[in-house]
C-alpha positions in Angstrom: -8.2 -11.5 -6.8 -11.9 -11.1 -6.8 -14.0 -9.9 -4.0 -15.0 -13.3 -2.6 -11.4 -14.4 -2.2 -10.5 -14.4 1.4 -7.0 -12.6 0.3 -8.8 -9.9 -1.8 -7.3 -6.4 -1.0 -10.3 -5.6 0.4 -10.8 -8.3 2.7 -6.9 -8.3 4.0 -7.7 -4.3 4.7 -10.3 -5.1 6.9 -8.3 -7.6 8.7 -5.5 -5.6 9.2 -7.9 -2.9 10.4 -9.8 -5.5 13.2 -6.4 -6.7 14.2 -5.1 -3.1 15.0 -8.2 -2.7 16.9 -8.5 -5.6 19.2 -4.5 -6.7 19.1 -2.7 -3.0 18.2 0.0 -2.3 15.5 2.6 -4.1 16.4 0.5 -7.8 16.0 -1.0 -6.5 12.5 2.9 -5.4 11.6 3.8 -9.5 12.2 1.1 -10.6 10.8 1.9 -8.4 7.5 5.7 -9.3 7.5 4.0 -13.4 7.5 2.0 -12.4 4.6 4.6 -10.4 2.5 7.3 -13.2 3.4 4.8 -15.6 1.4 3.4 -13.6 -1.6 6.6 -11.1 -1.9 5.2 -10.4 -5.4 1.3 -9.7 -4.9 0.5 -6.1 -5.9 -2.6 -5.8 -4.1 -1.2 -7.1 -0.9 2.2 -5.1 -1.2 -0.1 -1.9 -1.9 -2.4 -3.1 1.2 0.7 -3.3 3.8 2.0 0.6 2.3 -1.6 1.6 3.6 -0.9 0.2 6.8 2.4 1.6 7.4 1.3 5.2 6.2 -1.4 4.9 8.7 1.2 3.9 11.2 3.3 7.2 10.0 6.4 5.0 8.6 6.3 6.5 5.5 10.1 4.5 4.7 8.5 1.4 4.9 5.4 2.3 3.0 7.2 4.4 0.2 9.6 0.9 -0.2 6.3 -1.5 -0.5 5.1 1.1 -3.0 8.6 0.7 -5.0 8.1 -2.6 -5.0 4.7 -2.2 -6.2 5.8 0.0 -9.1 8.8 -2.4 -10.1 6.0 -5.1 -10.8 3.4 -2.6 -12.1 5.6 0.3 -13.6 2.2 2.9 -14.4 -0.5 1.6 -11.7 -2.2 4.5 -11.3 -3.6 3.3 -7.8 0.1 2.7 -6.4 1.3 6.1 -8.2 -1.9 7.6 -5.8 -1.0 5.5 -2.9 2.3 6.8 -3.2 1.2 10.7 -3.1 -0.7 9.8 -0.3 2.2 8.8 1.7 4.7 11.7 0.2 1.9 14.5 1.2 1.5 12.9 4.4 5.6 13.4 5.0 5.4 17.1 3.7 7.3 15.8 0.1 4.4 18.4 -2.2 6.8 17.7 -5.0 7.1 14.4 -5.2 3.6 13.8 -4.1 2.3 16.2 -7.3 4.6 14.2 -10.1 3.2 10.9 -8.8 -0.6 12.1 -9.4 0.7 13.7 -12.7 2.1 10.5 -13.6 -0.8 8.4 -12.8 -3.1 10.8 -14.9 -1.1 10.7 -17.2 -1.4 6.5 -17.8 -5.2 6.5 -16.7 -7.3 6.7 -19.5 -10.6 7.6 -17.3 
């Protein structure tokens, strides 16, 4: 998606961010159950929504939107970081440090 597209990861962050402020969570959690009812298979939106619900401390929800992430993008390092994000946030060091390890591992930077 590029930046101008009105579904580009960035823009759907910012959404879901103003719609938590002036509605709360539980309208942006519809509104991203709509949007992963029609695009089931879009990276960048799954990896969006796992931001939301670590944000929201439902780090089940957001480590399952991360699995789906991986199943379509097996060595992404930006899911494999997303994913340590949200295991360091629920106290899982371990499995937090093997993710960055693995997504070092596959980024050539």
């Amino acid at each position: 998606m590029a930046a101008g597209d009105p579904a580009s990861p960035r823009r759907m962050t910012l959404y879901m961010t103003a719609l938590v402020a002036v509605k709360g969570a539980r309208a942006a959690d519809v509104e991203i159950t709509k949007l992963l009812d029609r695009k089931a298979g879009d990276a960048d939106l799954l990896n969006m929504a796992a931001g939301f619900y670590l944000r929201q401390s439902d780090f089940a929800r957001a480590r399952a939107l991360l699995a789906r992430t991986l199943a379509l993008k097996p060595a992404d390092a930006a899911t494999l970081t997303n994913l340590a994000r949200v295991e360091i946030a629920a106290g899982n060091l371990e499995v937090a440090t093997a993710s960055l390890e693995k997504a070092l591992a596959g980024d050539p930077a």
